[in-house]
Legacy VTK file of the C-alpha trace (Angstrom):
# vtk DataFile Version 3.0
C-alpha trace
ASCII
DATASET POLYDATA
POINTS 58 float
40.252 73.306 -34.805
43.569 74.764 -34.978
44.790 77.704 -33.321
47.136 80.443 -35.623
49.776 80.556 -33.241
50.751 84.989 -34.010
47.166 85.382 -32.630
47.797 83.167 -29.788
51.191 85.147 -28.877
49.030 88.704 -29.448
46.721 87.462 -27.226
49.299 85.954 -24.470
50.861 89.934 -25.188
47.761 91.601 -24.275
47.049 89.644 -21.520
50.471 90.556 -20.107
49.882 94.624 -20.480
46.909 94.122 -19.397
47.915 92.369 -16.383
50.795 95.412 -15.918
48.327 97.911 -15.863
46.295 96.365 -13.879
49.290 96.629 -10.610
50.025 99.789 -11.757
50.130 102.285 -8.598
47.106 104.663 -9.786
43.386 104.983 -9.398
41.197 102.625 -11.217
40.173 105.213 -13.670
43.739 106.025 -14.841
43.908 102.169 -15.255
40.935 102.106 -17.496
42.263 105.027 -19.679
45.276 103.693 -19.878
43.994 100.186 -21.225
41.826 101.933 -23.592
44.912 103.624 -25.079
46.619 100.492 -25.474
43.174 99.304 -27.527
43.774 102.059 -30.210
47.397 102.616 -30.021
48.838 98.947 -30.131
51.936 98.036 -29.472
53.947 99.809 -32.532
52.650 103.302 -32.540
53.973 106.122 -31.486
52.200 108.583 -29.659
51.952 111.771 -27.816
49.521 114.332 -26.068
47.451 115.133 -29.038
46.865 111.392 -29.854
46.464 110.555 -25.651
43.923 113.334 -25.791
41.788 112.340 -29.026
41.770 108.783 -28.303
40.858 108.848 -24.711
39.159 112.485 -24.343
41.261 114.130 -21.683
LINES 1 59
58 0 1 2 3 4 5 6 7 8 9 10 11 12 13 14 15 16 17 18 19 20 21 22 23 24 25 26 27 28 29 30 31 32 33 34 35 36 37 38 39 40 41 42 43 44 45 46 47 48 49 50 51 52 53 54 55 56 57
C-alpha cells in the first residue's frame, strides 16, 4: 500500500499544531477550543471574532 505523500506532510503539519497547542501556557479548555478552531479553520483561512465565535460558540 502506498502512502500519498501531501497527506502524509498534512498529517506530520497537524501533528505539529497540535503538539504547539498542546504547551501552550493556558487552561486545558482554551487548548481544546483552540484545536477545534484549527479543525474548521485550517491552515489558509482567515479569521476573526465572528468566525472564532460561530465555530467554537463563545
Amino acid at each position: 500500500m502506498l502512502i500519498d505523500p501531501e497527506k502524509a506532510l498534512i498529517s506530520l503539519e497537524n501533528i505539529s499544531i497540535h503538539n504547539a497547542i498542546d504547551k501552550l501556557n493556558a487552561n486545558q479548555v482554551t487548548k481544546e477550543k483552540v484545536n477545534l478552531l484549527f479543525e474548521k479553520m485550517g491552515f489558509d483561512k482567515i479569521f476573526g471574532r465572528k468566525e472564532i465565535m460561530g465555530n467554537i460558540n463563545l
